[in-house]
C-alpha angles and dihedrals in degrees: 000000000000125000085257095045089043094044090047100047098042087055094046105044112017100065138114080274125010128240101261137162114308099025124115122238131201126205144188128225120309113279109128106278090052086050093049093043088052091047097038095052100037088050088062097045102269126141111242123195121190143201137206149149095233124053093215089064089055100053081059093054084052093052087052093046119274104145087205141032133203114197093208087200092061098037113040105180089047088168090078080042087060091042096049084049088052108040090253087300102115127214124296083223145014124198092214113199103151104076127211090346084071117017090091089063105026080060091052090053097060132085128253112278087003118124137248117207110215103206105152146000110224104144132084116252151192123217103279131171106229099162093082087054093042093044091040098038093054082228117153121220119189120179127229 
């Protein structure tokens, strides 16, 4: 299996509890672990949303079953966006690839005691403290 393969299905599946129908996904732009993350767990029944800069790219997450899409550009603090498409609730995983860019708000899009797979760190960051909002939001990460 390739590193992607591999990467997707390790964050998806090999957890404290595994992605199954019913839960909500988020994922991050559309390299090839965020793709195989949208078509895995919609396959199984789950609920993905994407996000992306370029509407175009996310026409293609929804072709591969990502039921919404966030255009980050548009929508710069995407994690409200998360929270209005969930009724506030937040997502039960995020498949994190952009690093410390996203992981303030992938960490305000999550539920409470959920997980966030860190798989990658391809954004650009300033220095942020995430451990009160992980410690106080009862959130898991868990690096791949």
């Amino acid at each position: 299996m390739s590193a992607v393969g591999g990467t997707a299905v390790n964050s998806l599946f090999f957890r404290p509890v595994a992605v199954e129908p019913g839960m909500v996904l988020l994922t991050q732009g559309t390299g090839g672990v965020s793709c195989l993350a949208i078509q895995l767990a919609s396959a199984i029944g789950a609920t993905v949303i994407s996000t992306s800069s370029e509407d175009s790219k996310l026409e293609i997450t929804k072709k591969l079953g990502a039921t919404y899409v966030i255009n980050y550009r548009n929508h710069g603090d995407w994690a409200a966006e998360v929270l209005r498409l969930t009724d506030g609730k937040g997502v039960d995983h995020v498949v994190e690839v952009g690093g410390m860019g996203t992981i303030e708000q992938s960490i305000r899009s999550t539920k409470q005691g959920e997980l966030i797979s860190l798989v990658g760190f391809l954004a650009s960051s300033e220095a942020t403290d995430i451990f009160p909002s992980l410690m106080y939001g009862g959130k898991t990460s868990r690096s791949h």
